[in-house]
Backbone and ligand atoms as CSV (ligand in chain L), in Angstrom:
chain,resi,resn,atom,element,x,y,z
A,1,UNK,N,N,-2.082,-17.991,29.045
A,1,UNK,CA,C,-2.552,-17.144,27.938
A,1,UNK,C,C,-1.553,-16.017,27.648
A,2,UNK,N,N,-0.180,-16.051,28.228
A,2,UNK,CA,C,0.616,-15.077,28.313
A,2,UNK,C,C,1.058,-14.906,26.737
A,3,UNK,N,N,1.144,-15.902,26.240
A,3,UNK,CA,C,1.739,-15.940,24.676
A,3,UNK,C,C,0.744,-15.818,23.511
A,4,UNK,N,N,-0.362,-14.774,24.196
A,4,UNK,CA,C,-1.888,-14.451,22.829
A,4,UNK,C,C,-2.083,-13.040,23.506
A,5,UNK,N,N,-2.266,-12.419,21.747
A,5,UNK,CA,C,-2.176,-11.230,22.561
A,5,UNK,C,C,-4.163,-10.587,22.664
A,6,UNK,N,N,-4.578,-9.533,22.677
A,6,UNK,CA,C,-5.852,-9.330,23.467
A,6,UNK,C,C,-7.170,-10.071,22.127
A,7,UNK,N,N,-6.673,-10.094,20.776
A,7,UNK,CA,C,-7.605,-10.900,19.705
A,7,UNK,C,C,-7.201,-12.486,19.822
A,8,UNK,N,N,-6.506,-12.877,21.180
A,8,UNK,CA,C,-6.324,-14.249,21.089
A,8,UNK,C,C,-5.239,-14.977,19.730
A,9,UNK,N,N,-4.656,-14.166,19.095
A,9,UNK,CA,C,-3.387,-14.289,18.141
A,9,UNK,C,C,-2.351,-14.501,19.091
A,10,UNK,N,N,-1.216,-15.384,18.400
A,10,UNK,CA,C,0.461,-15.619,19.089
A,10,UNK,C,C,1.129,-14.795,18.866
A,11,UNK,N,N,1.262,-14.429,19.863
A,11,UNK,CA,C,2.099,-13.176,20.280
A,11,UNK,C,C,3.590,-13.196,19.286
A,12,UNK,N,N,4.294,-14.135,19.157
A,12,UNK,CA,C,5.281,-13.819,18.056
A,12,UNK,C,C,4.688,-14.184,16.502
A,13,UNK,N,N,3.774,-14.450,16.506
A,13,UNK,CA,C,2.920,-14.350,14.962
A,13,UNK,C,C,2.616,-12.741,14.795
A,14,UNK,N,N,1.656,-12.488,16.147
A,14,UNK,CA,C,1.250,-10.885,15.867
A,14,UNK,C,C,2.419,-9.790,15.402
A,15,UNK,N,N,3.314,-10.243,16.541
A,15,UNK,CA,C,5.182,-9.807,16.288
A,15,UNK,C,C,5.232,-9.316,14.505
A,16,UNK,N,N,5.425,-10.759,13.839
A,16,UNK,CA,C,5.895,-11.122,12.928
A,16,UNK,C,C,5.117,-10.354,11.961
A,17,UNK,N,N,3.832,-10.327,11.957
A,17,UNK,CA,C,2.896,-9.321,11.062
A,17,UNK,C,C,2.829,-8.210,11.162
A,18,UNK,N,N,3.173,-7.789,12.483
A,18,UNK,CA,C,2.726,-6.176,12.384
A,18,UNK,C,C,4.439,-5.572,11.859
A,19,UNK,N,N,5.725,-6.498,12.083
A,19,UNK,CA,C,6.620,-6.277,11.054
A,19,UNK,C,C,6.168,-6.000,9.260
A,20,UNK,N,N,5.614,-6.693,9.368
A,20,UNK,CA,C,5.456,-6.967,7.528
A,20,UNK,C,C,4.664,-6.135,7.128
A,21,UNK,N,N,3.787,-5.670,8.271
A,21,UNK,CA,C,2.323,-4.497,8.198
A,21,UNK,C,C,3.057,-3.164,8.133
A,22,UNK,N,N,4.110,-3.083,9.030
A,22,UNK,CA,C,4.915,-1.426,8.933
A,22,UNK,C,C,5.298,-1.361,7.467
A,23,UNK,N,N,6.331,-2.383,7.049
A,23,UNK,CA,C,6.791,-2.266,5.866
A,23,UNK,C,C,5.665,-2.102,5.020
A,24,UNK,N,N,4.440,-2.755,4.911
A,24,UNK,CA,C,3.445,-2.151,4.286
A,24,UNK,C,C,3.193,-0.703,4.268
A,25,UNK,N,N,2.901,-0.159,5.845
A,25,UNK,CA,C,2.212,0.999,5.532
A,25,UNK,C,C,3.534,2.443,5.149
A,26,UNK,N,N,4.765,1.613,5.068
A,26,UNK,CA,C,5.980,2.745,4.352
A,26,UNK,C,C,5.498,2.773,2.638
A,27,UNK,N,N,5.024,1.552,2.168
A,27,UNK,CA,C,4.974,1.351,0.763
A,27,UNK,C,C,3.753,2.349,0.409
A,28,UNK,N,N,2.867,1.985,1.061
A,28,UNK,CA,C,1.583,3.178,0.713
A,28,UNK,C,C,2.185,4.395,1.099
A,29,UNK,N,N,2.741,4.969,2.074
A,29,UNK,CA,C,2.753,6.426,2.512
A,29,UNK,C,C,3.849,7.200,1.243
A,30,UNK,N,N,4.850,6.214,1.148
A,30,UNK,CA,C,5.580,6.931,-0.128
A,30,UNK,C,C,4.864,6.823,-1.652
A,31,UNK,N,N,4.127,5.666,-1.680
A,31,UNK,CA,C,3.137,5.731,-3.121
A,31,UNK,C,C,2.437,6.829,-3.090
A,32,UNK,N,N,1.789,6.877,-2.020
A,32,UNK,CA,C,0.474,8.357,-2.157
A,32,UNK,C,C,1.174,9.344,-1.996
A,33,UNK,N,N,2.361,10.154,-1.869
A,33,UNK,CA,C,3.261,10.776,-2.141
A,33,UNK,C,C,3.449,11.339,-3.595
A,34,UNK,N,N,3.707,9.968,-4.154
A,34,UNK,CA,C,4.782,9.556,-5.024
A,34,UNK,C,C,3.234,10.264,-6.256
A,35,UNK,N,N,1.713,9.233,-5.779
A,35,UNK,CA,C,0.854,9.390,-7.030
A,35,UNK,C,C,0.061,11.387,-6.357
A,36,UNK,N,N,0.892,11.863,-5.422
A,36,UNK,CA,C,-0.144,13.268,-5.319
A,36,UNK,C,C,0.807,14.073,-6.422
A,37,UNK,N,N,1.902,14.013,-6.269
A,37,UNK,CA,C,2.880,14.272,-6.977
A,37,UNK,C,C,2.979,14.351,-8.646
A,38,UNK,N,N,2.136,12.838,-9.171
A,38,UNK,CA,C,2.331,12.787,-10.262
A,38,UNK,C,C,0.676,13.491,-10.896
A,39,UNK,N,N,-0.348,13.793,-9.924
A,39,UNK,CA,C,-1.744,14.589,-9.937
A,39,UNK,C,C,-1.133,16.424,-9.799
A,40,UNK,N,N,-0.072,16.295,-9.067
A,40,UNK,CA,C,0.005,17.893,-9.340
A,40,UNK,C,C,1.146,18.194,-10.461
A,41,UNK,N,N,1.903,17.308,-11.298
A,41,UNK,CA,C,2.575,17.571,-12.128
A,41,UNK,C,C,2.626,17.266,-13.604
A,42,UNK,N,N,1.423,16.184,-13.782
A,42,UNK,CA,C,1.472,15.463,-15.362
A,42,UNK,C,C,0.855,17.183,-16.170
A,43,UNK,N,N,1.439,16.771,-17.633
A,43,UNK,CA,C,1.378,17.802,-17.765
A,43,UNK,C,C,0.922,17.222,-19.173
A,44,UNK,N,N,-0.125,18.016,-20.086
A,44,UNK,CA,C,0.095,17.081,-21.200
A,44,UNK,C,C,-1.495,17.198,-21.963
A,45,UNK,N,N,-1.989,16.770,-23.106
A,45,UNK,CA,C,-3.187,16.474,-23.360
A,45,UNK,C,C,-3.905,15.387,-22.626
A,46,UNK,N,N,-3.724,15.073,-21.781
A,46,UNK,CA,C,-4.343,14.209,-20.955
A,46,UNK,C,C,-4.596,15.042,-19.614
A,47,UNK,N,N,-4.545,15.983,-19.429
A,47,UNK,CA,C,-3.683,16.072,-17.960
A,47,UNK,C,C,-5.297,16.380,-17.137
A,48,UNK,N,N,-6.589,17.147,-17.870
A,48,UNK,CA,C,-7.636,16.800,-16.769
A,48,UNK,C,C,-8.192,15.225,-16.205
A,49,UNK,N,N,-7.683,14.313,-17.389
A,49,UNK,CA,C,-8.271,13.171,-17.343
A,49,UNK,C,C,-7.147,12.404,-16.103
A,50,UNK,N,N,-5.917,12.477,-16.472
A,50,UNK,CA,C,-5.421,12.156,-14.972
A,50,UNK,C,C,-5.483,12.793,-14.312
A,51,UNK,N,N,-5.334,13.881,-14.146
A,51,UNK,CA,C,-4.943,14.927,-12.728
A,51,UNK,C,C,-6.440,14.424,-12.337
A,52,UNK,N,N,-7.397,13.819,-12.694
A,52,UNK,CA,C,-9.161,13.292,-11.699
A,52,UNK,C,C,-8.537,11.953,-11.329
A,53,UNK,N,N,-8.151,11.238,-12.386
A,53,UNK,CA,C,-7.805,9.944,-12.034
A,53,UNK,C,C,-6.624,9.883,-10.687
A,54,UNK,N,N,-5.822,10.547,-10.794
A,54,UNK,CA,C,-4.657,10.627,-10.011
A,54,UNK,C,C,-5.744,10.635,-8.379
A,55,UNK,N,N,-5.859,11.977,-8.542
A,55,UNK,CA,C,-6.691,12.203,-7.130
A,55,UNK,C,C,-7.910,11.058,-6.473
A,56,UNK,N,N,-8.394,9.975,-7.688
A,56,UNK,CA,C,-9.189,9.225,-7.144
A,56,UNK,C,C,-7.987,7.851,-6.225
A,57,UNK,N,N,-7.228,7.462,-7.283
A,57,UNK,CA,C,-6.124,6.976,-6.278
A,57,UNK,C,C,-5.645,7.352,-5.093
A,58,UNK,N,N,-4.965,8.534,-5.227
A,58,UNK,CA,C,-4.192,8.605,-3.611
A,58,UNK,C,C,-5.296,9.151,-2.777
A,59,UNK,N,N,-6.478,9.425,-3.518
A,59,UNK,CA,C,-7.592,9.340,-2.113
A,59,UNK,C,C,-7.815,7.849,-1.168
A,60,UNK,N,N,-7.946,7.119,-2.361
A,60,UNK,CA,C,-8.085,5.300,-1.866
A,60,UNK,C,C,-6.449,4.759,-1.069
A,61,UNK,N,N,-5.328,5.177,-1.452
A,61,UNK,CA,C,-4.437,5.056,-1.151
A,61,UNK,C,C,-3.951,5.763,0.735
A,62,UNK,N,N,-4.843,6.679,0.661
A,62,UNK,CA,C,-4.576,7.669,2.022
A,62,UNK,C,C,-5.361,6.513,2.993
A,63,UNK,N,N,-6.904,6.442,2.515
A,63,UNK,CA,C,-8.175,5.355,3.671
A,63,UNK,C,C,-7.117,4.290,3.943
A,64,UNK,N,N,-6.415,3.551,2.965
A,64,UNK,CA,C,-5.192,2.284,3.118
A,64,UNK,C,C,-4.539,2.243,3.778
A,65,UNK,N,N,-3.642,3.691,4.148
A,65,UNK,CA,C,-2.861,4.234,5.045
A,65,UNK,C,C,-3.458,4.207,6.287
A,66,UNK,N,N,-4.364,4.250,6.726
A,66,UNK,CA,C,-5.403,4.198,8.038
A,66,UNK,C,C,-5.445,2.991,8.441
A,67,UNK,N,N,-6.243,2.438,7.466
A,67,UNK,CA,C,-6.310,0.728,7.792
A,67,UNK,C,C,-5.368,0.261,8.129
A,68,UNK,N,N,-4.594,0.118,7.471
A,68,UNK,CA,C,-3.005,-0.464,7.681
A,68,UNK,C,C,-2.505,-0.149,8.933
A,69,UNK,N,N,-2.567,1.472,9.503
A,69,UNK,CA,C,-1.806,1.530,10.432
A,69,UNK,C,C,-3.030,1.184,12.072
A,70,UNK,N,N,-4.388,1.161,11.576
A,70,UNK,CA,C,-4.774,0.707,12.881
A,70,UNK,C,C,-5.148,-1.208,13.014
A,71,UNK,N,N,-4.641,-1.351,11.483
A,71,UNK,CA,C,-4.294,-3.219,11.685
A,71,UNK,C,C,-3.435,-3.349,12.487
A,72,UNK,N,N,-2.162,-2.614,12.464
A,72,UNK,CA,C,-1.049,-2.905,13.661
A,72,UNK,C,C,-1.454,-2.669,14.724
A,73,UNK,N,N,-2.138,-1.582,15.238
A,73,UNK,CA,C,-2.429,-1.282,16.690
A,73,UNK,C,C,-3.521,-2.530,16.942
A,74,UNK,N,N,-4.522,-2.779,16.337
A,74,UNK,CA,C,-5.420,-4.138,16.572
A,74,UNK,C,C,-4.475,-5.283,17.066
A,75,UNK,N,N,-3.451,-5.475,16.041
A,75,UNK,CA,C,-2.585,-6.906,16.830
A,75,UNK,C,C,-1.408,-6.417,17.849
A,76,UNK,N,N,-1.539,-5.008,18.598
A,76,UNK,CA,C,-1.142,-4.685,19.803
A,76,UNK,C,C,0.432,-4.154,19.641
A,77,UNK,N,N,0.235,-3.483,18.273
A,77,UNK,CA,C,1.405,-3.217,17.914
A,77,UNK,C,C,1.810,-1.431,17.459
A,78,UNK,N,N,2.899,-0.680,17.361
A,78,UNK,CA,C,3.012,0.195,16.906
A,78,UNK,C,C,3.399,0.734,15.521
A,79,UNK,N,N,2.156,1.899,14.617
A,79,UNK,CA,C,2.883,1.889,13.282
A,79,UNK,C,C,3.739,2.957,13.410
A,80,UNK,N,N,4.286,2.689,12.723
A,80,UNK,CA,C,6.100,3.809,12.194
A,80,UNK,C,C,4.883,4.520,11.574
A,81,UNK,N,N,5.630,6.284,11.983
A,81,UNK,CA,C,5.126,7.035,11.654
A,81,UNK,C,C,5.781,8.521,10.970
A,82,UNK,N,N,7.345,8.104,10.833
A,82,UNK,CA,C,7.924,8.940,10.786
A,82,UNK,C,C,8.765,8.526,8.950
A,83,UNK,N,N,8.567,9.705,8.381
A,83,UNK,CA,C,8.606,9.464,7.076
A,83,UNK,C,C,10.376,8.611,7.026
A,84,UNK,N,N,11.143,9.280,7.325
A,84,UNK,CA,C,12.440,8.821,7.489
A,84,UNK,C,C,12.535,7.026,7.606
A,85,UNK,N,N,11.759,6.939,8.362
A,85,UNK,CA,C,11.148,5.193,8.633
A,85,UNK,C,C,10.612,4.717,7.324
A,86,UNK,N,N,9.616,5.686,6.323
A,86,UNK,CA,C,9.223,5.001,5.660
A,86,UNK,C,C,10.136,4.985,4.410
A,87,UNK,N,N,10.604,5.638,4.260
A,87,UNK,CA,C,12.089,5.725,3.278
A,87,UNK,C,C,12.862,4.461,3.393
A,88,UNK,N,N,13.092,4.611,4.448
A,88,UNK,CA,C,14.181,3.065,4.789
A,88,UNK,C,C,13.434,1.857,4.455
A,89,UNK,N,N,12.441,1.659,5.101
A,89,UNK,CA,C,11.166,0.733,4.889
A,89,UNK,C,C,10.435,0.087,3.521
A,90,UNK,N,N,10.497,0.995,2.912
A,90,UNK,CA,C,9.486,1.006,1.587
A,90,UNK,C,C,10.391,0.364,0.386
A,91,UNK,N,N,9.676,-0.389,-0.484
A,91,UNK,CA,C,10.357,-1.020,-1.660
A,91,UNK,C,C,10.321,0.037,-2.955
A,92,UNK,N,N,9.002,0.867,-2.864
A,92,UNK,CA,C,8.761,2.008,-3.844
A,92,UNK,C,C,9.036,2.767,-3.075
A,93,UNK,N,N,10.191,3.657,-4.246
A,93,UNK,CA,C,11.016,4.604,-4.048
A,93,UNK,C,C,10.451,5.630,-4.666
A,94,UNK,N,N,10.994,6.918,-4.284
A,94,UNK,CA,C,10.203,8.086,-3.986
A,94,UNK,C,C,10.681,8.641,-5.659
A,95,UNK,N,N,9.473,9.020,-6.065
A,95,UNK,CA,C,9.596,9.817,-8.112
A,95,UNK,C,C,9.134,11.329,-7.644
A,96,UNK,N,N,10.147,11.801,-8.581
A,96,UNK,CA,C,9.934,13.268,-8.179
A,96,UNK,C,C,10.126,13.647,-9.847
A,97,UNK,N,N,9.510,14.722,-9.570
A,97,UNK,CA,C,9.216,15.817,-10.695
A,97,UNK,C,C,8.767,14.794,-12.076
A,98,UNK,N,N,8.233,13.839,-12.252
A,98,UNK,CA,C,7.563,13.126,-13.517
A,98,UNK,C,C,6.263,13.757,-13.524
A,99,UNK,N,N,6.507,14.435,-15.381
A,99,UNK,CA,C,5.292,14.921,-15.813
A,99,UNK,C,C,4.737,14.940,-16.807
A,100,UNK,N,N,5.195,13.194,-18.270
A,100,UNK,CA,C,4.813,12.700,-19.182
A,100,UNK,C,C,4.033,11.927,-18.128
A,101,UNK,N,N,2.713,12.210,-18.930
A,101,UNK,CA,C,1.595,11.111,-18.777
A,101,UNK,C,C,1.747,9.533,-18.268
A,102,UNK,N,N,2.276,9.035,-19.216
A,102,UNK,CA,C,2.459,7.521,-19.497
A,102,UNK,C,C,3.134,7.185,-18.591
A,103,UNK,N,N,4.272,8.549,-18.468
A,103,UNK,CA,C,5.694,7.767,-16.753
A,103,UNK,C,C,4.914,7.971,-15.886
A,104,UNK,N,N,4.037,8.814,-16.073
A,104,UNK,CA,C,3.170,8.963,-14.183
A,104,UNK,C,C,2.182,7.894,-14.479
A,105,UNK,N,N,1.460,7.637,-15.110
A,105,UNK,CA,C,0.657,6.060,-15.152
A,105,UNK,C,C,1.716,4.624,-15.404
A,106,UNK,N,N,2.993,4.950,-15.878
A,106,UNK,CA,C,3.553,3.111,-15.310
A,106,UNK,C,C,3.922,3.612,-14.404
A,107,UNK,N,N,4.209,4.758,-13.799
A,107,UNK,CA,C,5.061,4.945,-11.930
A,107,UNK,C,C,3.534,4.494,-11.296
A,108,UNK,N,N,2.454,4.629,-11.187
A,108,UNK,CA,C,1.477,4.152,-10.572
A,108,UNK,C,C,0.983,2.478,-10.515
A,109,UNK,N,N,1.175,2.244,-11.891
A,109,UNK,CA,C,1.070,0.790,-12.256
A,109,UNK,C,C,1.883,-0.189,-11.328
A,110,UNK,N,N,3.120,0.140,-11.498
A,110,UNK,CA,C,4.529,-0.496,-10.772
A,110,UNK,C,C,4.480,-0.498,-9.754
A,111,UNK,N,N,3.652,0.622,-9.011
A,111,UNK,CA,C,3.228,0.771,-7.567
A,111,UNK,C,C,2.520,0.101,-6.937
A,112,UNK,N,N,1.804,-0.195,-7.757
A,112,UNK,CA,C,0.151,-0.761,-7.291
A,112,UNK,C,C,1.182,-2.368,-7.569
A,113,UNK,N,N,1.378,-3.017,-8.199
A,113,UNK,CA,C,2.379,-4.445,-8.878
A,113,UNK,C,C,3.186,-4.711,-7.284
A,114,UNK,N,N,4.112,-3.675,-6.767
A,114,UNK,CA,C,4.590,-3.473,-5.562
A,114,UNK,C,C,3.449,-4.427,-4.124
A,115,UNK,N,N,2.794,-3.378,-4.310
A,115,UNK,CA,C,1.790,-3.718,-3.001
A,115,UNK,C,C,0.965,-4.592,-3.291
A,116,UNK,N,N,0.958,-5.466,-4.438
A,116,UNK,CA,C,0.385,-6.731,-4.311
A,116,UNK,C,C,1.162,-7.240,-4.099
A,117,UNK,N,N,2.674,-7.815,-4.547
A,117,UNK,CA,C,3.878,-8.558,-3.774
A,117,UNK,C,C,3.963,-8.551,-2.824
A,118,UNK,N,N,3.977,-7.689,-1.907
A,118,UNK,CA,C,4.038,-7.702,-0.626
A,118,UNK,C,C,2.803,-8.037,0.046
A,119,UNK,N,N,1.323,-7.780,-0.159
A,119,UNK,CA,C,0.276,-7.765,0.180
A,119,UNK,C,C,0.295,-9.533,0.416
A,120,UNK,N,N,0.767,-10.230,-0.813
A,120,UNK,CA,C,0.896,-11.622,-1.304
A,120,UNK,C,C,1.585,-12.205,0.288
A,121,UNK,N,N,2.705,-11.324,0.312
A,121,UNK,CA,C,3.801,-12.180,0.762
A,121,UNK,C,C,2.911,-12.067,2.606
A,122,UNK,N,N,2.336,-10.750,2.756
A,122,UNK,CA,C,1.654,-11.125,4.606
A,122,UNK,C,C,0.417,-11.700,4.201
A,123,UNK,N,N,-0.589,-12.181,3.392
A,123,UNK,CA,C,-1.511,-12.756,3.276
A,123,UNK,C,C,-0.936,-14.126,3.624
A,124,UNK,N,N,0.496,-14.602,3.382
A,124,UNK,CA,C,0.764,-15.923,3.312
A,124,UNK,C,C,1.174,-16.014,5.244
A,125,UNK,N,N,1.933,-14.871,5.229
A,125,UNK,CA,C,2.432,-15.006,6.804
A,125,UNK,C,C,0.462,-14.925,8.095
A,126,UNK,N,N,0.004,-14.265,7.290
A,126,UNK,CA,C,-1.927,-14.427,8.443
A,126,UNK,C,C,-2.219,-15.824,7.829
A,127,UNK,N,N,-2.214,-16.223,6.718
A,127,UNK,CA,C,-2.644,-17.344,7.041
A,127,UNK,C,C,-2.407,-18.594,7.921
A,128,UNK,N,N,-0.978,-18.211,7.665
A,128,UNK,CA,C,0.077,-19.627,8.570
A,128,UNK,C,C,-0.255,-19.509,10.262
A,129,UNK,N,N,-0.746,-17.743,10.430
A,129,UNK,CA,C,-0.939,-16.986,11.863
A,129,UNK,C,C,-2.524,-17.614,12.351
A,130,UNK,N,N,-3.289,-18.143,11.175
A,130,UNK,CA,C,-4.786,-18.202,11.331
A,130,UNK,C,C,-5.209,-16.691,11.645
A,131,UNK,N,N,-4.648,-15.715,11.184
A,131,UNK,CA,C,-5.316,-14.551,11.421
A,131,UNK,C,C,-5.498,-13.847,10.176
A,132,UNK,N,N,-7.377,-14.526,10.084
A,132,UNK,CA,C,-8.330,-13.948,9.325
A,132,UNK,C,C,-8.616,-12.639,9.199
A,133,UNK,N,N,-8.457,-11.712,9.760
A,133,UNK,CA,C,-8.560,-10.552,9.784
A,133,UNK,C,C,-7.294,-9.563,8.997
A,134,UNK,N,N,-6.275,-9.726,9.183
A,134,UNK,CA,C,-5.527,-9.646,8.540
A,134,UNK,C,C,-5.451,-10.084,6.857
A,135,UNK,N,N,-5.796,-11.188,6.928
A,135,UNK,CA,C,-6.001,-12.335,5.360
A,135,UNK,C,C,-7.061,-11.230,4.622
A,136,UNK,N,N,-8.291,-11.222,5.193
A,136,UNK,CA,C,-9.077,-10.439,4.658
A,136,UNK,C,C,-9.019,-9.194,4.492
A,137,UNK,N,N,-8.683,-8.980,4.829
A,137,UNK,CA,C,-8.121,-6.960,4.587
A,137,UNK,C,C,-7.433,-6.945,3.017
A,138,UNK,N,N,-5.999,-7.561,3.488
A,138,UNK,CA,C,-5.154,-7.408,2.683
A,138,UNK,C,C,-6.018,-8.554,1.318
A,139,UNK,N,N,-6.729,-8.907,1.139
A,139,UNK,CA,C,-7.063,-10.250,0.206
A,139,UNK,C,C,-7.965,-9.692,-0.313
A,140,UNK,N,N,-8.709,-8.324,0.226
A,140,UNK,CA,C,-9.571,-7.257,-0.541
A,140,UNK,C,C,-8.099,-6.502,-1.401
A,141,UNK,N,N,-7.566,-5.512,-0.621
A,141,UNK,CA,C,-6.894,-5.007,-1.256
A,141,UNK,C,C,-5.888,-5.746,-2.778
A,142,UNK,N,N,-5.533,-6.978,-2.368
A,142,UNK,CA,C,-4.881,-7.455,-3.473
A,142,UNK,C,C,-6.207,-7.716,-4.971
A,143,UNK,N,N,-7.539,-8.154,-4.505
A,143,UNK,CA,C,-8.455,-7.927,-5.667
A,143,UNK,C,C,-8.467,-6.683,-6.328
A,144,UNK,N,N,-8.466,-5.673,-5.267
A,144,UNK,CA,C,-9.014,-4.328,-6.227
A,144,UNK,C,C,-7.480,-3.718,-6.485
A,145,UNK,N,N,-6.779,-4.261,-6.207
A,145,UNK,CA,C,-5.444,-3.527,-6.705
A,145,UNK,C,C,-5.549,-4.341,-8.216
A,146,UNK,N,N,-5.395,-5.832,-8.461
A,146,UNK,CA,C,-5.375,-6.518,-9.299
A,146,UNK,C,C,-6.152,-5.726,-10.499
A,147,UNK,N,N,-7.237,-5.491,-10.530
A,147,UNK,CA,C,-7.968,-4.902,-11.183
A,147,UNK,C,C,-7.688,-3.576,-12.195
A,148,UNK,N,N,-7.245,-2.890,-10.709
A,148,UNK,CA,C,-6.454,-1.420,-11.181
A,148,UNK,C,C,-5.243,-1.866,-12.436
A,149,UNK,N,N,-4.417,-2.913,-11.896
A,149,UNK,CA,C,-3.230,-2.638,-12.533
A,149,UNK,C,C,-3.477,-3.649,-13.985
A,150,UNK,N,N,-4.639,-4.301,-14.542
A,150,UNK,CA,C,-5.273,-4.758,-15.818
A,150,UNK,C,C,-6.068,-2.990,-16.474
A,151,UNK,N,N,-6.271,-2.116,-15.535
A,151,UNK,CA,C,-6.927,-1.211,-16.359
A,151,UNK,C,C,-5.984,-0.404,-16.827
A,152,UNK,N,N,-4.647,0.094,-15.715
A,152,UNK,CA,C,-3.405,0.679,-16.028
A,152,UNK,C,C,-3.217,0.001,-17.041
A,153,UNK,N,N,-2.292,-1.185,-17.191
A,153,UNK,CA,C,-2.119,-1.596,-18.215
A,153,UNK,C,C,-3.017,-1.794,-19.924
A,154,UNK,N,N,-4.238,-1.726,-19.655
A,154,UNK,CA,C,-4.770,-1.647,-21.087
A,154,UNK,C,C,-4.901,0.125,-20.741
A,155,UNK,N,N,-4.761,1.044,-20.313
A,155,UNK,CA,C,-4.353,2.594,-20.736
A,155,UNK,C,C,-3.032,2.232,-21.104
A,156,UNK,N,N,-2.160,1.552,-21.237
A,156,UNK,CA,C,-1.010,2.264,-21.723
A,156,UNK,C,C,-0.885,1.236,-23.088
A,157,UNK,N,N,-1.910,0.803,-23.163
A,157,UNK,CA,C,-1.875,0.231,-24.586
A,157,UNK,C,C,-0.598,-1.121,-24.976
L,1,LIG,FE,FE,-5.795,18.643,-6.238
């Protein structure tokens, strides 16, 4: 049983995911960054209606950040915790000072587009792992992200 680790997963499967899971939880930690950022700076006739919207995101985006990083410790693994890590790590890159409306809702859109690609790409690596737990996490998140980024997109008309 040396090669399963304590949920009975293969130990270089678990390996292999909680790789793909770090790079995950760099993509959220610089998004919720990236969307507190665009809640304390849009500026504009819109700006109570996002600056609520903004904050309902990187609230959902922070709980993600949790999950994510105690999915890795579940498959007996450690999450990167050090922003420098998530810089290197992360596919969404860090937006600073955007404060037209529309750039801070497609910088969110593009974000959310992000972490379903990737979400896609370890849903495919748990399945091949048979690890359901994983599948399902991320297979929620890719629905309600999906969702988000049909409503982003009909806001930006
Ligand atoms: Fe605030």
């Amino acid at each position: 049983m040396s090669d399963t680790n304590a949920i009975g997963l293969h130990s270089g499967s678990a390996s292999d995911l909680a790789e793909k899971l770090n790079e995950l939880l760099a993509n959220y930690q610089i998004f919720y960054m990236n969307v507190r950022g665009y809640h304390w700076n849009v500026k504009g006739s819109n700006f109570f209606e996002l600056h609520e919207k903004f904050e309902e995101f990187y609230t959902d985006l922070l709980a993600k950040v949790d999950e994510v990083a105690e999915r890795i410790l579940t498959l007996g693994h450690k999450p990167v915790h050090a922003y420098s890590d998530y810089i290197s790590l992360s596919r969404i890159t860090e937006a600073k000072d955007v404060h037209d409306g529309e750039a801070c809702v497609r910088g969110v859109l593009e974000g959310y587009q992000r972490l379903i690609e990737l979400q896609r790409e370890i849903l495919s690596v748990a399945s091949d792992a048979d690890d359901e737990g994983t599948a399902s996490q991320v297979g929620d998140y890719i629905r309600e992200q999906e969702k988000t980024v049909w409503m982003l997109g009909a806001y930006l008309g």
